[in-house]
BALOBA-1460 file (C-alpha; in Angstrom, 3 decimals):
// residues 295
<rec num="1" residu="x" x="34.641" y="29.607" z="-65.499"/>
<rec num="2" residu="x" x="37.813" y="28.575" z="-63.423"/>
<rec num="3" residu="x" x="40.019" y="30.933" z="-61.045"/>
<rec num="4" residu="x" x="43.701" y="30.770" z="-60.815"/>
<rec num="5" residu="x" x="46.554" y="32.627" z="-58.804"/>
<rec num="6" residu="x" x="48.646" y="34.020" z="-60.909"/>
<rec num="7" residu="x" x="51.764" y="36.215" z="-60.422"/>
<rec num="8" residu="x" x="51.357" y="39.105" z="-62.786"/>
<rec num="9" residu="x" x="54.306" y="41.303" z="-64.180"/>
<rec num="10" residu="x" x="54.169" y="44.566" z="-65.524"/>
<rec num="11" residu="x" x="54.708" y="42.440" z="-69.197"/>
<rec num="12" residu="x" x="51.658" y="40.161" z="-68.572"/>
<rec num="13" residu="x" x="49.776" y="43.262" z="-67.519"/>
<rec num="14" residu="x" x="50.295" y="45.184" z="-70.792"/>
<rec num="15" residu="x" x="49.205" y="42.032" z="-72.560"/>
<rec num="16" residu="x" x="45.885" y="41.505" z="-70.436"/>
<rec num="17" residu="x" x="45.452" y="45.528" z="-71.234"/>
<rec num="18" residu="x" x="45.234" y="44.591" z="-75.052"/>
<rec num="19" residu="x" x="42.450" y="42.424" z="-74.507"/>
<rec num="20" residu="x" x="40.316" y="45.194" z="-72.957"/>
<rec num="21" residu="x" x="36.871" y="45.175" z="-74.013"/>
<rec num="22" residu="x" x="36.031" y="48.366" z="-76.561"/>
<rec num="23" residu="x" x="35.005" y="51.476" z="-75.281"/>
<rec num="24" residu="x" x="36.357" y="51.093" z="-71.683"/>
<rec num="25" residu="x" x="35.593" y="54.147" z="-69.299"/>
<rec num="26" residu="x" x="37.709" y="56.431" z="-68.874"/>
<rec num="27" residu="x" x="41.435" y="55.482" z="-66.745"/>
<rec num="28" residu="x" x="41.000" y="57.387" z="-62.565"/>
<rec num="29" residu="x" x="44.619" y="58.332" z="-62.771"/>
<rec num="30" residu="x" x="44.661" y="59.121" z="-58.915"/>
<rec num="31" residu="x" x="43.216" y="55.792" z="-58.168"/>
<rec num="32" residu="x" x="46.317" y="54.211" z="-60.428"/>
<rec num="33" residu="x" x="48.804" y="55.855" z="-58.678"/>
<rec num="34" residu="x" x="46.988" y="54.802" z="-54.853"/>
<rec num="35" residu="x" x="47.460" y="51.590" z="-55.926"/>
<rec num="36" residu="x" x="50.719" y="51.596" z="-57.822"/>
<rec num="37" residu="x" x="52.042" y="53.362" z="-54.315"/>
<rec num="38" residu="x" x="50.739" y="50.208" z="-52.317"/>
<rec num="39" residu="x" x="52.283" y="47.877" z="-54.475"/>
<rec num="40" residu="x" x="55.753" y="49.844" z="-54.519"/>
<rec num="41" residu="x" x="55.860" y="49.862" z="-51.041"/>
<rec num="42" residu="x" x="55.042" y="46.129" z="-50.590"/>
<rec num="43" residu="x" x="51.640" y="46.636" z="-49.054"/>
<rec num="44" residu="x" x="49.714" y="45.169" z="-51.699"/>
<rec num="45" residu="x" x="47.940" y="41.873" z="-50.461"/>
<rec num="46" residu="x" x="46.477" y="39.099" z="-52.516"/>
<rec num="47" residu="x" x="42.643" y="38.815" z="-51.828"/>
<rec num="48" residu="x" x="39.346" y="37.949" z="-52.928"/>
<rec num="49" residu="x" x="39.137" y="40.637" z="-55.626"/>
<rec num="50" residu="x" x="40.024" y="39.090" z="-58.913"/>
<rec num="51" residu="x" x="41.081" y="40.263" z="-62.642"/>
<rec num="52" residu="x" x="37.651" y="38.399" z="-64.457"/>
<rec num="53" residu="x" x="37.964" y="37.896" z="-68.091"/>
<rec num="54" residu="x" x="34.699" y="37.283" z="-70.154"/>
<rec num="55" residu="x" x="33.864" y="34.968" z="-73.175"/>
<rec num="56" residu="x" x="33.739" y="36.475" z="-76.715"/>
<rec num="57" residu="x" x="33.834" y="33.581" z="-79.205"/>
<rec num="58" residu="x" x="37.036" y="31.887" z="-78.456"/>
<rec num="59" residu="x" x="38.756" y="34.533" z="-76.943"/>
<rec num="60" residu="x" x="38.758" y="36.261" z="-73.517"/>
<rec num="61" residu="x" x="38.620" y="40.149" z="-73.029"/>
<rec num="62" residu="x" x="39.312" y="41.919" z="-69.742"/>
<rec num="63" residu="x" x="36.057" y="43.095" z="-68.525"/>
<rec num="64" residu="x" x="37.413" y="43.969" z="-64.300"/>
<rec num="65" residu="x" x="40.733" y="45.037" z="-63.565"/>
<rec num="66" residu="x" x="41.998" y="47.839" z="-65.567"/>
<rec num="67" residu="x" x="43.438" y="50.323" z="-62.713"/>
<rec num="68" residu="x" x="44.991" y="47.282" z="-60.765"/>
<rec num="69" residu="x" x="46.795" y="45.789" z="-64.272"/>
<rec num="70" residu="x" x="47.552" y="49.747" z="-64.626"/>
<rec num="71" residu="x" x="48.806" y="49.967" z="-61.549"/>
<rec num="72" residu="x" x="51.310" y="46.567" z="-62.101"/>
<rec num="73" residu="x" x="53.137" y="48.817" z="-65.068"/>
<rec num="74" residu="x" x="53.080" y="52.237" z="-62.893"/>
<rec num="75" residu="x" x="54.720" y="50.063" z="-60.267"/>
<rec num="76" residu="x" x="57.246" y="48.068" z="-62.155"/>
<rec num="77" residu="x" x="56.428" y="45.657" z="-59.640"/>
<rec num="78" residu="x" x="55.301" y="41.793" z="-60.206"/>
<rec num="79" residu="x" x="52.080" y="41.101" z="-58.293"/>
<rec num="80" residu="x" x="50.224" y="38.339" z="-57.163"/>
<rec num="81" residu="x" x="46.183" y="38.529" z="-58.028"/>
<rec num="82" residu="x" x="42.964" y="35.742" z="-58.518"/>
<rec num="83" residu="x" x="42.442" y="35.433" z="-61.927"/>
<rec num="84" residu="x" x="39.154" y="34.550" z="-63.361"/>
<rec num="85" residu="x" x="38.501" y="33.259" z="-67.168"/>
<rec num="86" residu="x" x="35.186" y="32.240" z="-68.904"/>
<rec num="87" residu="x" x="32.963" y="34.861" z="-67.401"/>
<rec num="88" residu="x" x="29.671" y="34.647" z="-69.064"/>
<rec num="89" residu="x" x="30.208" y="37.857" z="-71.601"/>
<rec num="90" residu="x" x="26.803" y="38.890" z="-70.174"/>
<rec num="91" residu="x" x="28.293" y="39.710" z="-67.090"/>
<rec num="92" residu="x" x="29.805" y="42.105" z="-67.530"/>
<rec num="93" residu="x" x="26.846" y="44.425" z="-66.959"/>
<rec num="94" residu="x" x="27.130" y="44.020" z="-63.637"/>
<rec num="95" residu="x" x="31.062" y="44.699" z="-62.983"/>
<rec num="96" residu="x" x="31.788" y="47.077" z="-60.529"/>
<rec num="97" residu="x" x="36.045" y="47.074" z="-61.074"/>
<rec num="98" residu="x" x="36.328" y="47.820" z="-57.723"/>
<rec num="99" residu="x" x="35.229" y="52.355" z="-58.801"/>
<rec num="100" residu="x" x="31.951" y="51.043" z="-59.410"/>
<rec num="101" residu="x" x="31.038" y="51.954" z="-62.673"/>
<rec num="102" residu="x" x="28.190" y="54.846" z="-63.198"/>
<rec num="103" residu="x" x="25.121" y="54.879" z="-66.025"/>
<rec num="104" residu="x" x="27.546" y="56.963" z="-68.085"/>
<rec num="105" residu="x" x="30.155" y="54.143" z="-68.145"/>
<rec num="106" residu="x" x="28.152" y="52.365" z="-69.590"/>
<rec num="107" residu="x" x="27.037" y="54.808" z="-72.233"/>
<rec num="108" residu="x" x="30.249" y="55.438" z="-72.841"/>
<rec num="109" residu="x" x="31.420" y="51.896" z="-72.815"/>
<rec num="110" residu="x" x="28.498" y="51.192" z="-75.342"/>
<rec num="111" residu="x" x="30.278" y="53.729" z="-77.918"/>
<rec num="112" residu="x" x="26.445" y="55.787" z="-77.882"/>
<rec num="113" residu="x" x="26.787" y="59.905" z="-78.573"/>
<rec num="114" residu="x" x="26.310" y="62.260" z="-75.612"/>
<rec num="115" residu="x" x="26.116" y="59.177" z="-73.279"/>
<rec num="116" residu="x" x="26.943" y="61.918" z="-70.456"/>
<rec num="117" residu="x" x="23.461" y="63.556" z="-70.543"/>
<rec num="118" residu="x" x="21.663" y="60.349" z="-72.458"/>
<rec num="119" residu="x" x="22.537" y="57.831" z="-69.398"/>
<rec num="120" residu="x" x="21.231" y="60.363" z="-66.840"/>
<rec num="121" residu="x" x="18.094" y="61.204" z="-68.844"/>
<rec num="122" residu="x" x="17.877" y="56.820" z="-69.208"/>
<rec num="123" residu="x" x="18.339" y="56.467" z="-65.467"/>
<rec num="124" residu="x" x="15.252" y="59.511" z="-64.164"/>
<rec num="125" residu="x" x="13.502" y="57.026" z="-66.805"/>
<rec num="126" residu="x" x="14.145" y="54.137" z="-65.232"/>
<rec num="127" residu="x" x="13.341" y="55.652" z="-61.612"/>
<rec num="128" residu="x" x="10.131" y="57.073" z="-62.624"/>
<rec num="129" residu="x" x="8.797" y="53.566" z="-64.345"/>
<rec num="130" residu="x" x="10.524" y="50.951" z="-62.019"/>
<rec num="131" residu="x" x="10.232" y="53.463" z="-58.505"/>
<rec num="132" residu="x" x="7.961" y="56.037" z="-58.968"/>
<rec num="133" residu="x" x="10.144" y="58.930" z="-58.885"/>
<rec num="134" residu="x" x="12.378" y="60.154" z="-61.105"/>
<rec num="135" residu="x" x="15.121" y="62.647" z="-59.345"/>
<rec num="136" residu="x" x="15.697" y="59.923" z="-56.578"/>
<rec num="137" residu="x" x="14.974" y="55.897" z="-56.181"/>
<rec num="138" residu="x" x="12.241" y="55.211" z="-54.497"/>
<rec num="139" residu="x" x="11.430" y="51.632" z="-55.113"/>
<rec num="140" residu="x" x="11.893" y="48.724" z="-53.190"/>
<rec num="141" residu="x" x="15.152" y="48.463" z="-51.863"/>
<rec num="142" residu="x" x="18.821" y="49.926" z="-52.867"/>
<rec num="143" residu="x" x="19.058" y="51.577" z="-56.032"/>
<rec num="144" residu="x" x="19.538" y="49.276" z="-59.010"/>
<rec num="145" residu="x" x="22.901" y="48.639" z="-60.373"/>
<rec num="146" residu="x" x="24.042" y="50.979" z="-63.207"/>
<rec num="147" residu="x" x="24.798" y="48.512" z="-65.347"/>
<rec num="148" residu="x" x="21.397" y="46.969" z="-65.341"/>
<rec num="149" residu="x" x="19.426" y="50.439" z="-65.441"/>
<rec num="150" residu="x" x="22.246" y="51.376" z="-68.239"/>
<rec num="151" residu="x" x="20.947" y="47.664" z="-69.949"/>
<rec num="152" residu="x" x="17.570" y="48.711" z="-69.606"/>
<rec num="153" residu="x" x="18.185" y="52.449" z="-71.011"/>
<rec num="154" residu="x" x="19.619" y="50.914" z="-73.688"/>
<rec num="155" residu="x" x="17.675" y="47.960" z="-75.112"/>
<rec num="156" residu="x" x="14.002" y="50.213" z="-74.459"/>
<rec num="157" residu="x" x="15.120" y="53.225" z="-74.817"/>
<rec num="158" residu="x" x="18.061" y="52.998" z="-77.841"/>
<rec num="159" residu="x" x="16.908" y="56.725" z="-79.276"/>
<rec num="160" residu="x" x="17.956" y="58.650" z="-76.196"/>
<rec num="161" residu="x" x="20.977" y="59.562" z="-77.510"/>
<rec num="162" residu="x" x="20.715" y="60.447" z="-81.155"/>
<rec num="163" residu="x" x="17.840" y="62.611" z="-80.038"/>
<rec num="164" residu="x" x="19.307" y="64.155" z="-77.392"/>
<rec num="165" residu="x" x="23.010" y="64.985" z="-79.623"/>
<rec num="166" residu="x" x="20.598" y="66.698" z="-82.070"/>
<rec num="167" residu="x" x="19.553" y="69.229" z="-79.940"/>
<rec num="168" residu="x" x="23.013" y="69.450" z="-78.013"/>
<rec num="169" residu="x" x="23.563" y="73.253" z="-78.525"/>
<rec num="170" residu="x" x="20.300" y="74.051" z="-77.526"/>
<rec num="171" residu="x" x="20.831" y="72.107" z="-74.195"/>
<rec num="172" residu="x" x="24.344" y="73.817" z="-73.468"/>
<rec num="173" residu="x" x="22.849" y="77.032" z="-73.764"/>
<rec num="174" residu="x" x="19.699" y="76.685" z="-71.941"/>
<rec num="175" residu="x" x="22.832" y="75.840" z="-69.328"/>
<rec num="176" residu="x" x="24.908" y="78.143" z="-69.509"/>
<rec num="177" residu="x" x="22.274" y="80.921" z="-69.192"/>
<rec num="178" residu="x" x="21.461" y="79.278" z="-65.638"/>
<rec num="179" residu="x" x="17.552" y="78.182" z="-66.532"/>
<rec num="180" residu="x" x="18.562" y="75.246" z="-65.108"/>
<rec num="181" residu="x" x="20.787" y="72.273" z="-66.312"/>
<rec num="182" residu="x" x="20.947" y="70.454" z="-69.671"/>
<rec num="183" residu="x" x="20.068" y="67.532" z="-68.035"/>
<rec num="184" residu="x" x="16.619" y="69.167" z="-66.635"/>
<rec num="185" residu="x" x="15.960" y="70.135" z="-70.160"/>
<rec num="186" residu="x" x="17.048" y="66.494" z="-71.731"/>
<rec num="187" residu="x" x="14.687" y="64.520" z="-69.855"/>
<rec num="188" residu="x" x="11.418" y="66.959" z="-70.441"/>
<rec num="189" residu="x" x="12.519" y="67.054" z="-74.535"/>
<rec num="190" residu="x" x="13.104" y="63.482" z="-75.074"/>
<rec num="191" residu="x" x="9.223" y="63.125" z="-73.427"/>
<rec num="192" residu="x" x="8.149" y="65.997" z="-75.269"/>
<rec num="193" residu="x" x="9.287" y="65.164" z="-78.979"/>
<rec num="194" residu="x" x="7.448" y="61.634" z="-78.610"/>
<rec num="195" residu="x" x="4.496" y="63.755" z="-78.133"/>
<rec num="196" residu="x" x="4.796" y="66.412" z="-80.830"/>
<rec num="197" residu="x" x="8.689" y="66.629" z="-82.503"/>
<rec num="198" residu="x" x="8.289" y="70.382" z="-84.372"/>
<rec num="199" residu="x" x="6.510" y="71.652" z="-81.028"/>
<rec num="200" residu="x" x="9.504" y="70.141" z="-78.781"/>
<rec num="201" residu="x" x="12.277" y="71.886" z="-80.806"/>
<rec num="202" residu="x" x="9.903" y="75.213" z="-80.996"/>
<rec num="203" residu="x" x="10.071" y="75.110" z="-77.024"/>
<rec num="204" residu="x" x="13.441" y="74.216" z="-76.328"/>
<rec num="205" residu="x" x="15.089" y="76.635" z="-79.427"/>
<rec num="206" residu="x" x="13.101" y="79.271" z="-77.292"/>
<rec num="207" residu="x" x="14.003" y="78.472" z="-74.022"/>
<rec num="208" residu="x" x="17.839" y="78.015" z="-75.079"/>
<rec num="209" residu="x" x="18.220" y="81.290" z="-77.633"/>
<rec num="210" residu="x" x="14.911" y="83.119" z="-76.354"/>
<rec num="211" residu="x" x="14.428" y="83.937" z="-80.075"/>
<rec num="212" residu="x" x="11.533" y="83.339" z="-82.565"/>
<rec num="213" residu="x" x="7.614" y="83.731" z="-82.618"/>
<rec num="214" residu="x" x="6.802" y="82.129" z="-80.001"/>
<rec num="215" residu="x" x="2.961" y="81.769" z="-77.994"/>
<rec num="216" residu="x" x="3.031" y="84.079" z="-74.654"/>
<rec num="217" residu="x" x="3.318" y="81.169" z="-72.417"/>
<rec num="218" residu="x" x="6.453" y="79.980" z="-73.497"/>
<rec num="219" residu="x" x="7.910" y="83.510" z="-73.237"/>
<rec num="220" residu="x" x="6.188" y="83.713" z="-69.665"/>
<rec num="221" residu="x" x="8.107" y="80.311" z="-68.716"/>
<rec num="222" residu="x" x="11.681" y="81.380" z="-69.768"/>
<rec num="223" residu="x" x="10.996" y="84.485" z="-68.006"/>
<rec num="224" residu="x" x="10.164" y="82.508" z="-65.057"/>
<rec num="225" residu="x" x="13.238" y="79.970" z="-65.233"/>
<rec num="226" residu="x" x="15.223" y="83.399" z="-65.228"/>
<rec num="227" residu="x" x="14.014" y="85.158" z="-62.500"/>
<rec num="228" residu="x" x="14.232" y="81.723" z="-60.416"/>
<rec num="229" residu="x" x="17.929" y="81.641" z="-61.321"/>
<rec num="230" residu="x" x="18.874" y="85.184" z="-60.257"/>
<rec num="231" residu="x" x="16.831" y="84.556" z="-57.228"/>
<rec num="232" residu="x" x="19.004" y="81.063" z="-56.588"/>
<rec num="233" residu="x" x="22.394" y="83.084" z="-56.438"/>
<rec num="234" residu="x" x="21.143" y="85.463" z="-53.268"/>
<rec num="235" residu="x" x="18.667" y="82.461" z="-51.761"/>
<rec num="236" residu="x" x="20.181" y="78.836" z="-53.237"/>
<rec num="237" residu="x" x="18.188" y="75.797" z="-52.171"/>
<rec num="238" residu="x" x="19.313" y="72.520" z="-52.770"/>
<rec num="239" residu="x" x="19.767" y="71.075" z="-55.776"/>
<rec num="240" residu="x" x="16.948" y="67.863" z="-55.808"/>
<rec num="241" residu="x" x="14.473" y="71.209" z="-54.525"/>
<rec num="242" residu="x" x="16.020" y="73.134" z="-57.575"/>
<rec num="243" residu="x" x="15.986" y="70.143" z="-60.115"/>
<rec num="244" residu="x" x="12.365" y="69.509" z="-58.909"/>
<rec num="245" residu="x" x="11.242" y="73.065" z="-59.647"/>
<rec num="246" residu="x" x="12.976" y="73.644" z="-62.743"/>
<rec num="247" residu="x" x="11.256" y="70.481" z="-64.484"/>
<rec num="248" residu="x" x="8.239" y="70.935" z="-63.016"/>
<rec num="249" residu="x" x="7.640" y="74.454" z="-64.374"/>
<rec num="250" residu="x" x="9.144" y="72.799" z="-67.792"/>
<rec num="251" residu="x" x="6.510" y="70.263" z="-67.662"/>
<rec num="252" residu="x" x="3.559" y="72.301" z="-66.766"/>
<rec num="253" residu="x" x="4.347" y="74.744" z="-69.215"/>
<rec num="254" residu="x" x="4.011" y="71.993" z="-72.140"/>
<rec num="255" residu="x" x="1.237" y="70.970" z="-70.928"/>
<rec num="256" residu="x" x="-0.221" y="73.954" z="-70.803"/>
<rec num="257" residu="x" x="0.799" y="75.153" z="-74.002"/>
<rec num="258" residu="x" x="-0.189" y="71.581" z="-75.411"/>
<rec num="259" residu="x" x="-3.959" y="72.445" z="-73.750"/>
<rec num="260" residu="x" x="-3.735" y="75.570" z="-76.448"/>
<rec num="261" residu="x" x="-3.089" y="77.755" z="-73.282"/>
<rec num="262" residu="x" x="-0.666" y="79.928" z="-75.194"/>
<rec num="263" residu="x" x="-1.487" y="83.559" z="-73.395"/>
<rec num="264" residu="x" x="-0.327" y="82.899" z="-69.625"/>
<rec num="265" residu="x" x="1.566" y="85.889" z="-69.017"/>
<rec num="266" residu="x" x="2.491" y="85.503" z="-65.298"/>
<rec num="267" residu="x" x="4.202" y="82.401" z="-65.068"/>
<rec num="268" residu="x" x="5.416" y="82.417" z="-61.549"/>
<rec num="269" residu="x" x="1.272" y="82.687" z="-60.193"/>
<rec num="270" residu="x" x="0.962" y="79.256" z="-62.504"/>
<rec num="271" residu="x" x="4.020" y="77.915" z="-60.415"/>
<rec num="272" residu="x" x="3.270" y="79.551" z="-56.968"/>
<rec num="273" residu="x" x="-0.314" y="77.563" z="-57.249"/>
<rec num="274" residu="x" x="1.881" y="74.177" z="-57.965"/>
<rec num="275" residu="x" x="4.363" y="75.111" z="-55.379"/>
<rec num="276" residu="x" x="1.838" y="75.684" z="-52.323"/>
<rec num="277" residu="x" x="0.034" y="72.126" z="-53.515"/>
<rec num="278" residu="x" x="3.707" y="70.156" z="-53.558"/>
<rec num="279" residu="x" x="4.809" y="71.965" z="-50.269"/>
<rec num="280" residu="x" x="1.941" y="70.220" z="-49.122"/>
<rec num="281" residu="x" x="2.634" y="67.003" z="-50.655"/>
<rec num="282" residu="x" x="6.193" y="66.839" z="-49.694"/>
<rec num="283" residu="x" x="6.795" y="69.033" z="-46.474"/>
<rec num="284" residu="x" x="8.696" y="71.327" z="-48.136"/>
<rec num="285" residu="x" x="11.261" y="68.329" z="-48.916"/>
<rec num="286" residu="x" x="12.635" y="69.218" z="-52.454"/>
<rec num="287" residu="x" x="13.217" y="65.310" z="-54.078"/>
<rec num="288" residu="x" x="10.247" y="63.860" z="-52.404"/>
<rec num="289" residu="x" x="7.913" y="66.469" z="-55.199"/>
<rec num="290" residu="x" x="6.824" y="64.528" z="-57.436"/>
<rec num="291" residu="x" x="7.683" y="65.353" z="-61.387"/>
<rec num="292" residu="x" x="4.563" y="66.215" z="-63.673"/>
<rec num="293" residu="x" x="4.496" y="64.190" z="-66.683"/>
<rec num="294" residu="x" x="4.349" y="65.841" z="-70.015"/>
<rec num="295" residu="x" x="1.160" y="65.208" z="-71.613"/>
């Protein structure tokens, strides 16, 4: 690895562009033109912050600097930046590029399908095994760095997103009718289909279309998840509080329906029970309720 100051023109930063590793996230456009404006205007400075270039066999590809090299061209100005070569190609899991990179960079970086809702579903993962919780961190700590929970979604986890693409519609509509978001629904299906695949798709189909022969229970849960949604428009609560609920009353409905407790008709007395036990348990503080595991 060596670092060099280098004076870089808007032709050197079109070539340094073609070396950019595959899959890069998505350009910030506003962030390009902040810093194109700087450098225009002369109040650019050279500091510690440096355009890093990994190993990949012989060659080096830009894995750090896309929206300053970007910002070189938008400016038509030459610029003076550190310049870092042999980066271990490893490292690049743990790039920030100055916008930090997200889970879903990484997803998306990685080339995987629906990386949007796979990295989120890969991160609750990773909170729930690694801290305990899985709406918010709460191990030891600062949250982890995306790129290493992203790492860790991907090497033990490498089905999330094929599963979760096959049942894509079904999440979008279980969305768009308000039961609560695709990603609720992501998370509790990739744990439920490990469990029992035909049952997970009879439960989510329902939930989503709210067609088919379905036991009572299920039809009591997407009744609840409906009411709860036109009650959220005249009395919202925050979203952890809402997230909480929503995949709690997923989860305990498996479960239950898993148990062979198909004829629940009332739902919401099922969830009132839970809710009076985690108000409890939490002091009313949505995110700090903890999840129920499908079983």
């Amino acid at each position: 690895m060596h670092l060099k100051v280098e004076t870089i023109t808007p032709k050197t930063a079109k070539e340094y562009l073609e070396t950019n590793v595959d899959h890069q996230r998505h350009v910030f456009h506003k962030k390009v033109s902040t810093y194109a404006g700087m450098m225009a205007n002369g109040e650019w400075r050279l500091d510690g912050q440096a355009i890093k270039f990994a190993k990949n066999g012989r060659a080096n590809v830009l894995v750090d600097g896309q929206h300053r090299l970007l910002a070189i061209i938008e400016s038509k100005k030459p610029i003076e930046m550190a310049v870092i070569r042999g980066l271990d190609k490893d490292s690049f899991w743990t790039q920030d590029q100055g916008v930090q990179r997200t889970v879903e960079n990484y997803y998306q970086i990685a080339g995987e399908p629906y990386g949007k809702v796979a990295s989120q579903v890969a991160k609750w993962l990773y909170y729930r095994e690694n801290g305990g919780h899985v709406l918010a961190w709460k191990g030891e700590g600062t949250a982890p760095n995306p790129g290493l929970v992203a790492k860790w979604g991907l090497k033990k986890y490498p089905d999330i997103p094929a599963k979760l693409h096959a049942v894509s519609d079904l999440l979008a509509q279980f969305s768009r009718k308000g039961l609560g978001t695709r990603n609720h629904l992501a998370y509790c299906y990739y744990s439920w289909q490990k469990l029992d695949a035909i049952l997970a798709y009879k439960v989510a189909d329902y939930l989503a279309t709210g067609e088919g022969n379905v036991p009572t229970t299920i039809i009591s849960l997407r009744e609840y998840l409906i009411a709860e949604s036109q009650k959220q428009k005249t009395v919202p609560v925050p979203g952890s509080a809402r997230g909480a609920k929503v995949m709690n009353a997923l989860n305990i409905g498996w479960n239950r329906i898993r148990a062979k407790s198909n004829n629940i008709r009332r739902f919401a007395r099922v969830m009132t029970e839970y809710d009076k036990a985690a108000a409890k348990y939490s002091g009313g503080g949505g995110v700090h309720i903890p999840i129920v595991v499908a079983e």
